[in-house]
C-alpha positions in Angstrom: 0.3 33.1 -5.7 2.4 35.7 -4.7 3.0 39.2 -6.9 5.9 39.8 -9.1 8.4 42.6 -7.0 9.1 44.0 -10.8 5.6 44.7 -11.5 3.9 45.2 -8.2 4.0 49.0 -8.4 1.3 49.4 -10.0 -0.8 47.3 -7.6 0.2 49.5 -4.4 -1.5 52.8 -3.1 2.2 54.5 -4.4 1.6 55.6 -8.0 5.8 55.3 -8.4 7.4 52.4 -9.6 9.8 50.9 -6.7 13.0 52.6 -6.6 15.7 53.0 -3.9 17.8 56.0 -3.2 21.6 55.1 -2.5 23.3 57.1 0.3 24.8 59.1 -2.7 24.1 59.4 -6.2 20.8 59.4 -8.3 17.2 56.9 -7.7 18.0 53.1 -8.3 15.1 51.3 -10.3 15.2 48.3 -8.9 14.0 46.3 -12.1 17.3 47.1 -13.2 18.1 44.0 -11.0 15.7 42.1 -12.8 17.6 38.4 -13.2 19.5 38.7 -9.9 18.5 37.4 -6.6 18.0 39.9 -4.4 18.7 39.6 -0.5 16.9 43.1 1.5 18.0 43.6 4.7 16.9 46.4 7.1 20.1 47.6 9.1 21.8 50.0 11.9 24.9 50.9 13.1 24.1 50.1 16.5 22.2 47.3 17.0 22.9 43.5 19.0 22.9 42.1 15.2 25.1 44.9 13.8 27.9 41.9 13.5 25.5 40.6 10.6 27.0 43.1 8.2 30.6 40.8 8.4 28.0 37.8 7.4 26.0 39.8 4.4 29.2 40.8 3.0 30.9 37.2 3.2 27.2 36.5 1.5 27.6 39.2 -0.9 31.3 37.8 -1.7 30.4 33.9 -2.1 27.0 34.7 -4.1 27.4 38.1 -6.0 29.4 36.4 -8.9 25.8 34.1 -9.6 23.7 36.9 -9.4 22.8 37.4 -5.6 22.6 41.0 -4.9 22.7 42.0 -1.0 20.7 45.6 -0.4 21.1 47.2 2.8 18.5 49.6 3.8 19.6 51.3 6.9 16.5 52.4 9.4 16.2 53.8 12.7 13.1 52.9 14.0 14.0 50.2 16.4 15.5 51.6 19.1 17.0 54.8 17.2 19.7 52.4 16.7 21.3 54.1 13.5 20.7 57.6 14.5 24.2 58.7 11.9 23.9 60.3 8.5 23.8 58.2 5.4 27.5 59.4 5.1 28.5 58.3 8.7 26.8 55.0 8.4 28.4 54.4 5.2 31.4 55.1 6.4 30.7 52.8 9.9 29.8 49.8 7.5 32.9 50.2 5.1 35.6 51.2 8.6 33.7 48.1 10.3 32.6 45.3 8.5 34.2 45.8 4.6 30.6 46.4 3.4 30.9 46.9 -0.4 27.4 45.5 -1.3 24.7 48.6 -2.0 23.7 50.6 1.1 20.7 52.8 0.2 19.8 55.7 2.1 17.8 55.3 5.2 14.4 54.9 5.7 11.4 54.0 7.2 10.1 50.1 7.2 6.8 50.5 9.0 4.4 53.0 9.5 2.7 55.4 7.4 5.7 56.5 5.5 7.0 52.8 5.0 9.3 52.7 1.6 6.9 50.9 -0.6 9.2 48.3 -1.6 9.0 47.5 2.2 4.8 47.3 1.9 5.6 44.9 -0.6 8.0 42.7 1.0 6.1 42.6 4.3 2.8 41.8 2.8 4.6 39.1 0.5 6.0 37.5 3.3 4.3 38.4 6.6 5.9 37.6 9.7 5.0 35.8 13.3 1.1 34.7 13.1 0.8 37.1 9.7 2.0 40.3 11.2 3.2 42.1 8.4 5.4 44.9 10.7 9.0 44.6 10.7 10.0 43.7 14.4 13.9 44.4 14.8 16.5 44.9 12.4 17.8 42.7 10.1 15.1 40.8 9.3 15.7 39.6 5.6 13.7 38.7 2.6 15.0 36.7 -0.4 13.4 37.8 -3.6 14.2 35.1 -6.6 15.3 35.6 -10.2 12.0 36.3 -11.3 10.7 38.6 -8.5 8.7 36.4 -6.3 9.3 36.8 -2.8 11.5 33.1 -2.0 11.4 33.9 2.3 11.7 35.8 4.8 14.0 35.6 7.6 13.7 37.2 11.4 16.5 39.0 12.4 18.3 36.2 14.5 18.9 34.3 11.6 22.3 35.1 10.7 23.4 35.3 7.6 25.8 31.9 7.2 22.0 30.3 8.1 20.8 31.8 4.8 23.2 30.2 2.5 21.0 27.1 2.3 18.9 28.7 0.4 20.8 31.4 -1.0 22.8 28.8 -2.8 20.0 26.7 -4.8 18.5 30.4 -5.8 22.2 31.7 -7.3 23.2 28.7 -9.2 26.3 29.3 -11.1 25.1 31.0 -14.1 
């Protein structure tokens, strides 16, 4: 049985408790979206699946109202595909796609300084034949009400895909 995403911090080598840093403004605890569903994407700016961000934010529209919450964590280790500033890219997501879901402030996914919240989500829902690296970006994991990892998706999936499960986690509240 999987770990609760609210309380896991304690149970990681990372003494904090999981927090995200938004391209601007102060630390965001992330129990504060304790209740929501939660939809974590790794991004860039200049990637084949960059179109996805149109797709997260039509998700972000359709779901955000029952509790989904899309979070966009922009890295650039796949290819140095989102090489910007956290201002340029935030202003590449809004000028390009409408993004108005939370972008946090870019970081790593694997490696030794992988965000924790990313150690987490990877060994909650390994990938390919239990490899727990992230491959490409935009791959996706759906974290439910209660903070149990619900799936995780490779980056091909696009996001329309993820409504079939997006919806039964968001019922109308």
């Amino acid at each position: 049985m999987g770990l609760s995403i609210w309380f896991v911090a304690k149970e990681l080598p990372c003494p904090d408790d999981f927090e995200a840093q938004p391209m601007s403004g102060p630390a965001v605890p992330l129990p504060q979206f304790q209740g929501k569903v939660l939809l974590i994407v790794n991004t860039a700016s200049a990637c084949g699946f960059t179109a996805q961000f149109g797709g997260l934010e039509e998700l972000h529209k359709q779901y955000g109202d029952k509790g989904l919450v899309v979070l966009g964590f922009p890295c650039n280790q796949f290819g140095h595909q989102d090489p910007g500033s956290n201002d340029e890219i935030a202003s590449f997501c809004q000028r390009n796609y409408g993004v108005s879901f939370p972008m946090m402030a870019k970081i790593d996914v694997n490696g030794a300084n992988a965000s924790p919240l990313y150690q987490w989500l990877t060994a909650e829902a390994p990938g390919l034949l239990g490899s727990e690296a992230i491959k490409w970006n935009f791959t996706k994991f759906l974290v439910g009400r209660d903070g149990r990892m619900i799936r995780r998706y490779a980056p091909q999936d696009a996001p329309k895909k993820l409504a079939a499960n997006t919806a039964p986690a968001t019922p109308a509240a």
